[in-house]
KOLVEX-89121 format. One record per residue (C-alpha): residue number from 1; residue in three letters; x, y negated, z. Coordinates in Angstrom, 2 decimals, m for minus. Each point is the difference from the previous one (the first is absolute). Example, Ala and Ser with C-alpha at 12.3 -4.5 7.8 and 13.67 -1.06 7.14 Angstrom:
// KOLVEX-89121
SITE:1:ALA:12.30:4.50:7.80
SITE:2:SER:1.37:m3.44:m0.66
//
This chain:
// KOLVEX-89121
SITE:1:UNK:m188.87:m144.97:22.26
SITE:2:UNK:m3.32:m0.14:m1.74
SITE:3:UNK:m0.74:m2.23:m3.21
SITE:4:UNK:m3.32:m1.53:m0.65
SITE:5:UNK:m1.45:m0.94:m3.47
SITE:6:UNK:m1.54:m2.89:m0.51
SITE:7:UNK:m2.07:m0.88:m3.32
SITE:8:UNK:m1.27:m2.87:m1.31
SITE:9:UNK:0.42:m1.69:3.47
SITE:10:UNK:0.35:m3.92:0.52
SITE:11:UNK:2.70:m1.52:2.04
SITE:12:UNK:m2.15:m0.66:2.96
SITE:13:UNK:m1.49:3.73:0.18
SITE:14:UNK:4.20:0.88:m0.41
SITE:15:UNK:0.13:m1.85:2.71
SITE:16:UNK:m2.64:0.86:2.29
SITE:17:UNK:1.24:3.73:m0.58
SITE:18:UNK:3.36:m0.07:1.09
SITE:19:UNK:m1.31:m2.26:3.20
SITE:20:UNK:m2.54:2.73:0.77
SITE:21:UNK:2.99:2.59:m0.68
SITE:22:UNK:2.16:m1.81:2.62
SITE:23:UNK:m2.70:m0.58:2.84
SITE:24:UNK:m0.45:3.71:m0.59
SITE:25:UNK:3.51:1.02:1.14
SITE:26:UNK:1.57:0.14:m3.59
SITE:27:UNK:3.06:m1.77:m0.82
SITE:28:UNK:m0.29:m1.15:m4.10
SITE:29:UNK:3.01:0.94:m1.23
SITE:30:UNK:m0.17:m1.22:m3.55
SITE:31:UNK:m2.60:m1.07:m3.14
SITE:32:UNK:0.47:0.47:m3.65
SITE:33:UNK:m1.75:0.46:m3.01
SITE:34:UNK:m3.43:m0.03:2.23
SITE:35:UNK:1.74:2.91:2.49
SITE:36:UNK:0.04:m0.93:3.68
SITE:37:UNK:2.40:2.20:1.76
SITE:38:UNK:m0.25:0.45:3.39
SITE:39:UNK:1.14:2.17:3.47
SITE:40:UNK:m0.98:m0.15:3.26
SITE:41:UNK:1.13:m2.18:2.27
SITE:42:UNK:3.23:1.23:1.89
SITE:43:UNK:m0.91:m2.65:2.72
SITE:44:UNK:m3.51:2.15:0.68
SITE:45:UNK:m2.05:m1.31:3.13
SITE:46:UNK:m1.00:1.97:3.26
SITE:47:UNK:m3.67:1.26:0.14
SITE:48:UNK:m0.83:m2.65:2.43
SITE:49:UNK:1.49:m2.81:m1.97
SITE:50:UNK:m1.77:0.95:m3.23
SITE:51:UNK:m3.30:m0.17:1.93
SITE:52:UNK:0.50:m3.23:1.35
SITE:53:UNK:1.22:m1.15:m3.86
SITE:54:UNK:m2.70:1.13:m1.34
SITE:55:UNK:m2.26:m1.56:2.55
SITE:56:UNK:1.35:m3.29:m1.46
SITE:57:UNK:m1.86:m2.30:m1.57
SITE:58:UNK:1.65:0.22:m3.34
SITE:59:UNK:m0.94:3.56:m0.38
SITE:60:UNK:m3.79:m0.35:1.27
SITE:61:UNK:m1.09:m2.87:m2.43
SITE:62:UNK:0.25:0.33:m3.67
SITE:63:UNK:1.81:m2.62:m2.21
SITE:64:UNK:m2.59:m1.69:m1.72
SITE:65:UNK:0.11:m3.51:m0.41
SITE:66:UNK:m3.48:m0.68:m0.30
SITE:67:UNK:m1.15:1.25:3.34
SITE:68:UNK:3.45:m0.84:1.56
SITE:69:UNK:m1.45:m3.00:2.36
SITE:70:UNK:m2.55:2.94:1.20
SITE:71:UNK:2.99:2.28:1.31
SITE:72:UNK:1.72:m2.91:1.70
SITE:73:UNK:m2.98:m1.17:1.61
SITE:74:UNK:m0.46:3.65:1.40
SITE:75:UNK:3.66:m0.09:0.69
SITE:76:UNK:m0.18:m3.50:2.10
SITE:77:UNK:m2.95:1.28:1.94
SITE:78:UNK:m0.67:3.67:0.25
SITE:79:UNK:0.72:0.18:3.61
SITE:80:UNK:m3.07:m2.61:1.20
SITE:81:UNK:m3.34:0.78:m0.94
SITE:82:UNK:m0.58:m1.00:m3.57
SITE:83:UNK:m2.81:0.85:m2.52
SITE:84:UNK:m0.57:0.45:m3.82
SITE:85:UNK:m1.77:m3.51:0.52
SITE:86:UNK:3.06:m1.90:1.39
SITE:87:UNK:2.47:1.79:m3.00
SITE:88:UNK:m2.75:m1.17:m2.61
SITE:89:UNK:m0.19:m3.54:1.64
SITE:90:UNK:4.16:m0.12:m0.19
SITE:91:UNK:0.27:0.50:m3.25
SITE:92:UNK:m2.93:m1.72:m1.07
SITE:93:UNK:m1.88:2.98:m1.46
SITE:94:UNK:m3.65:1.24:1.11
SITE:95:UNK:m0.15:3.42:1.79
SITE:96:UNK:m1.59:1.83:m2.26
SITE:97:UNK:2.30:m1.88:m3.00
SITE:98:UNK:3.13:1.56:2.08
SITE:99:UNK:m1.45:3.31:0.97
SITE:100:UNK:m0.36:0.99:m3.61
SITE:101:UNK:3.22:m2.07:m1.57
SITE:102:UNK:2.14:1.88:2.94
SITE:103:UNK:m1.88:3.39:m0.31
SITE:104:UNK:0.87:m0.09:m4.15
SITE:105:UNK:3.23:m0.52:0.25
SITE:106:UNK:0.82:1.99:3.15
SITE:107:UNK:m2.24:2.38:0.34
SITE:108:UNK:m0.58:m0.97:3.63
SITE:109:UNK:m2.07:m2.41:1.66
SITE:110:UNK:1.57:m3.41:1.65
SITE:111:UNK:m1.36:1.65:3.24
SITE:112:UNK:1.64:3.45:m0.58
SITE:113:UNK:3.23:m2.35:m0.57
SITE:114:UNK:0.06:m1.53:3.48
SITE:115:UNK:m0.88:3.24:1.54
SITE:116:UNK:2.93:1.98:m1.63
SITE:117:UNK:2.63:m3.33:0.74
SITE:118:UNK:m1.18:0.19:3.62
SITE:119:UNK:0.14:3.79:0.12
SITE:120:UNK:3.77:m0.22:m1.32
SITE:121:UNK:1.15:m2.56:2.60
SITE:122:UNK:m1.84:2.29:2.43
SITE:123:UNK:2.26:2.88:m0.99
SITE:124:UNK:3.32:m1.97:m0.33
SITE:125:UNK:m0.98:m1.02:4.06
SITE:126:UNK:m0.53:3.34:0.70
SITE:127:UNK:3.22:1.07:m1.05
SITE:128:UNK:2.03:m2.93:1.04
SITE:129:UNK:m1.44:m1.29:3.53
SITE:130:UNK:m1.81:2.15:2.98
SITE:131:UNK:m2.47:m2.29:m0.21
SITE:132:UNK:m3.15:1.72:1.00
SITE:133:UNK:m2.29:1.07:m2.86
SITE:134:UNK:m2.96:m2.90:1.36
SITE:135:UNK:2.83:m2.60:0.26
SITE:136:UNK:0.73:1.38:m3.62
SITE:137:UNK:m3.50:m0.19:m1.06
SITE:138:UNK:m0.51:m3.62:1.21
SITE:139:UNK:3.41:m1.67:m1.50
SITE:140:UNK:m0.79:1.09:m3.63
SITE:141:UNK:m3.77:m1.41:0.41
SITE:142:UNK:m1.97:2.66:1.41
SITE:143:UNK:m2.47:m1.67:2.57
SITE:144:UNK:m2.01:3.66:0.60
SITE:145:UNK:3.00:2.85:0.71
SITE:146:UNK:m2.74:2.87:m1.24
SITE:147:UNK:m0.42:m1.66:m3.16
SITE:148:UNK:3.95:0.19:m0.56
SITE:149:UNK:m0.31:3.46:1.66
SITE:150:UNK:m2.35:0.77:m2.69
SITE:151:UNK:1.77:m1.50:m3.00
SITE:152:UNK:3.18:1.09:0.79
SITE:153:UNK:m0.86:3.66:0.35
SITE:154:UNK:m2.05:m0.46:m3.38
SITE:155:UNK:3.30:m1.35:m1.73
SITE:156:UNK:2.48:2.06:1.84
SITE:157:UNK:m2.34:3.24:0.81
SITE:158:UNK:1.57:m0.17:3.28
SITE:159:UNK:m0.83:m2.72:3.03
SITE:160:UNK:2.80:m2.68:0.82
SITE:161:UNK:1.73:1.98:3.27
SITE:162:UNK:m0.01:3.56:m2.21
SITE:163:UNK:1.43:m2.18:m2.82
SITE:164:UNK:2.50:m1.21:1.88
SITE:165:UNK:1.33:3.24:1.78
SITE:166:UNK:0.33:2.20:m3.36
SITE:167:UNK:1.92:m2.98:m1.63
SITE:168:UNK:2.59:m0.38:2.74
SITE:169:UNK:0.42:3.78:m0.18
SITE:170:UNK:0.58:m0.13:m3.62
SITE:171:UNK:3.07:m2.53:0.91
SITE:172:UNK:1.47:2.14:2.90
//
């Protein structure tokens, strides 16, 4: 069991904490006097199940409200062949207005977003079907397969079929 301090921290950033703690694999055991105590889970996942669970969309977008329409339009429609332009026109917001309001507060641009969300159902399909990788490629939105090739091998530093082998052999 580990305890973790917390100072001067608001209810909601309490909060946030023991959430992150518990999508982590940490079971909060208690909370006083600004102490969260917690353990690991006893429950702990597989190495193929964690992947996929962390391929899930409530791990790859950040909880901000402000930009939260943004993530669910990405959400809704990674997997056909949207644009920056079509997210700004969703949420009513001009490109370059979004590009810089999602970059400040992520750190990433809208477009990095829908590549990492369609690179994360790509791997969840690689582990789970035996799909092949272009059938892969084209049900998360990929209409070129060397582009995915390419982006998935940037993200991963591995291509799609490599991927897949080392992470079944990490379950076996």
């Amino acid at each position: 069991m580990s305890d973790i301090l917390l100072i001067n921290a608001e209810t909601q950033t309490q909060n946030l904490l023991m959430k992150c703690l518990e999508n982590a694999g940490f079971q909060v055991v208690g909370t006083e006097n600004n102490i969260v105590s917690v353990q690991l889970a006893q429950n702990k996942l597989s190495s193929s199940e964690e992947i996929t669970n962390l391929n899930t969309p409530q791990f790859i977008f950040p909880n901000i409200p402000r930009i939260r329409e943004v993530f669910e339009f990405i959400e809704l429609n990674y997997h056909e062949n949207i644009r920056l332009k079509e997210v700004a026109q969703a949420v009513g917001y001009s490109s370059a207005y979004l590009t810089d309001l999602v970059r400040k507060l992520t750190g990433k641009t809208v477009n990095n977003w829908i590549i990492e969300r369609r690179l994360a159902a790509a791997s969840s399909l690689l582990l789970e079907t035996n799909d092949s990788v272009e059938q892969i490629a084209l049900k998360v939105g990929y209409k070129n397969i060397n582009h995915f090739y390419c982006q998935f091998r940037d993200y991963y530093q591995n291509t799609p079929r490599a991927w897949r082998e080392t992470q079944h052999c990490k379950v076996a």
